[in-house]
Structures are given as structure tokens and as C-alpha cells.
C-alpha positions in Angstrom: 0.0 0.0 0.0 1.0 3.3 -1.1 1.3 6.5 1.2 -0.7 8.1 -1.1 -3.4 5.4 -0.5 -3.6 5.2 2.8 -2.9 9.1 3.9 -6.8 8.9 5.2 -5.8 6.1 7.7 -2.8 8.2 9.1 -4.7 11.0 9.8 -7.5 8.9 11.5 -4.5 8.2 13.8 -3.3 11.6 14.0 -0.4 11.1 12.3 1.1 13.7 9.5 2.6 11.8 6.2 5.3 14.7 4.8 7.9 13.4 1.7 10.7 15.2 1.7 13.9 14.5 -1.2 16.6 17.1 -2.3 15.2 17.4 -5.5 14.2 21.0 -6.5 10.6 22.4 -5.6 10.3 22.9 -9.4 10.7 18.3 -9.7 8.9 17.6 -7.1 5.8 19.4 -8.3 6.3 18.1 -12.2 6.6 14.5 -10.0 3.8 15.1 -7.9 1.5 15.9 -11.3 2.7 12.8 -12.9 1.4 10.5 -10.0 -2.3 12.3 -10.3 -1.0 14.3 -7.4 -0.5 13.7 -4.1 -2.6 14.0 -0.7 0.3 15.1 1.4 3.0 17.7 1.5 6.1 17.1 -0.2 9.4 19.3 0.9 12.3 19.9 -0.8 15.8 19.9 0.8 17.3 21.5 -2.5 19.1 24.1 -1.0 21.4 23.4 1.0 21.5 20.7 -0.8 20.9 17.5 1.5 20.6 19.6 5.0 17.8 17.8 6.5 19.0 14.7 5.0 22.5 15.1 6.5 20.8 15.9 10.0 18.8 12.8 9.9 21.8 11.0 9.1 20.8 9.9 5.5 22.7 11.6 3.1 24.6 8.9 1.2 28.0 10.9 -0.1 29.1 8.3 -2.7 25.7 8.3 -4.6 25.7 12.1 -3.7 21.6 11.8 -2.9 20.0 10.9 0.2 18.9 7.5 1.3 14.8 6.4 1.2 13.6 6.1 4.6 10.9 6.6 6.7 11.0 8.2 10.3 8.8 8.5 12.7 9.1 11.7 15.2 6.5 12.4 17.7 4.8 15.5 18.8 8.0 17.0 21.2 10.3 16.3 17.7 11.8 13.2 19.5 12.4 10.4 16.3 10.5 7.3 17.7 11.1 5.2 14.5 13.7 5.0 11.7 13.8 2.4 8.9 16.0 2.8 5.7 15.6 1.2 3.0 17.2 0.2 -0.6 17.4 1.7 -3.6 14.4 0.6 -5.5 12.1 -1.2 -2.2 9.7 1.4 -1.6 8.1 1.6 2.0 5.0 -0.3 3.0 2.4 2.2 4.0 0.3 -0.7 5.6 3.5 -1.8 7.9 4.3 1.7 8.9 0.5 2.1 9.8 1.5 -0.7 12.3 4.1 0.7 14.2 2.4 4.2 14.2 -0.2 1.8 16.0 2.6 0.2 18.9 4.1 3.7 19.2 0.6 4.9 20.3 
């Protein structure tokens, strides 16, 4: 299950989905139109390139791009959950859903 398609089921849990990549503002929008949009916000960490991705750790130098991951941070900004994953294996929505559920 896609983020996209189960958005409605994180906010029942009042839980934010937010995408964030260090593509430019400009891709992520012509991205964002070629999926049919999407239901959450999407941020760009174009400039400085990688910041938040460096912060969180993720910023692979060698492929100079950050790596996919999902983290969970609760309401006082403390990360609660962090799973990384390879290029190419995109994150289960319906899995994450789960541990939003065990953090609760």
C-alpha cells in the first residue's frame, strides 16, 4: 500500500505523512502531477543541498543523494522510529501504519 493510498488512515491516527527529497521544488511538483498528485505535503531539501537529509543522518555521499527512509518523530520532535531502506524497495504504507499503532 501506497502512502498516497492510505494518507486517510494516518490521519484517522493523527499522524502527518510529509515526503521530503533534495530534489528542487520545481521536480517535485512536475513528479507530484505525474502520480495524479498527491494528498500530502512534499518538501524539498534542494538548497542546502541535503541539510535535513545530512541531520537525519541519511545523506549517502558516494551516490551524492539521500537515502529512502521513513522516520517516525512524535509530537515533542523526538524520532520514535527510523527504517531505511534500498534503492528501488519502496516503503510499505500498511507496515508503517502498524508501528504508528505500537508507538501509540
Amino acid at each position: 500500500m501506497t502512502f498516497r493510498g492510505a494518507n486517510d488512515r494516518f490521519v484517522e491516527k493523527n499522524a502527518q505523512v510529509l515526503g521530503i527529497s533534495c530534489d528542487s521544488v520545481h521536480s517535485h511538483r512536475a513528479w507530484s502531477a505525474s502520480m495524479g498528485g498527491l494528498n500530502y505535503p512534499e518538501l524539498s531539501d534542494f538548497h542546502p543541498k541535503g541539510k535535513v537529509t545530512t541531520e537525519y543522518g541519511l545523506w549517502n555521499e558516494e551516490r551524492g543523494a539521500g537515502s529512502r527512509a521513513v522516520i517516525i518523530v512524535d509530537k515533542e520532535g523526538v524520532i520514535r522510529h527510523r527504517q531505511t531502506y534500498t534503492p528501488g524497495v519502496l516503503p510499505d504504507a500498511e507496515q508503517i501504519l502498524g508501528i504508528v499503532d505500537s508507538l501509540s
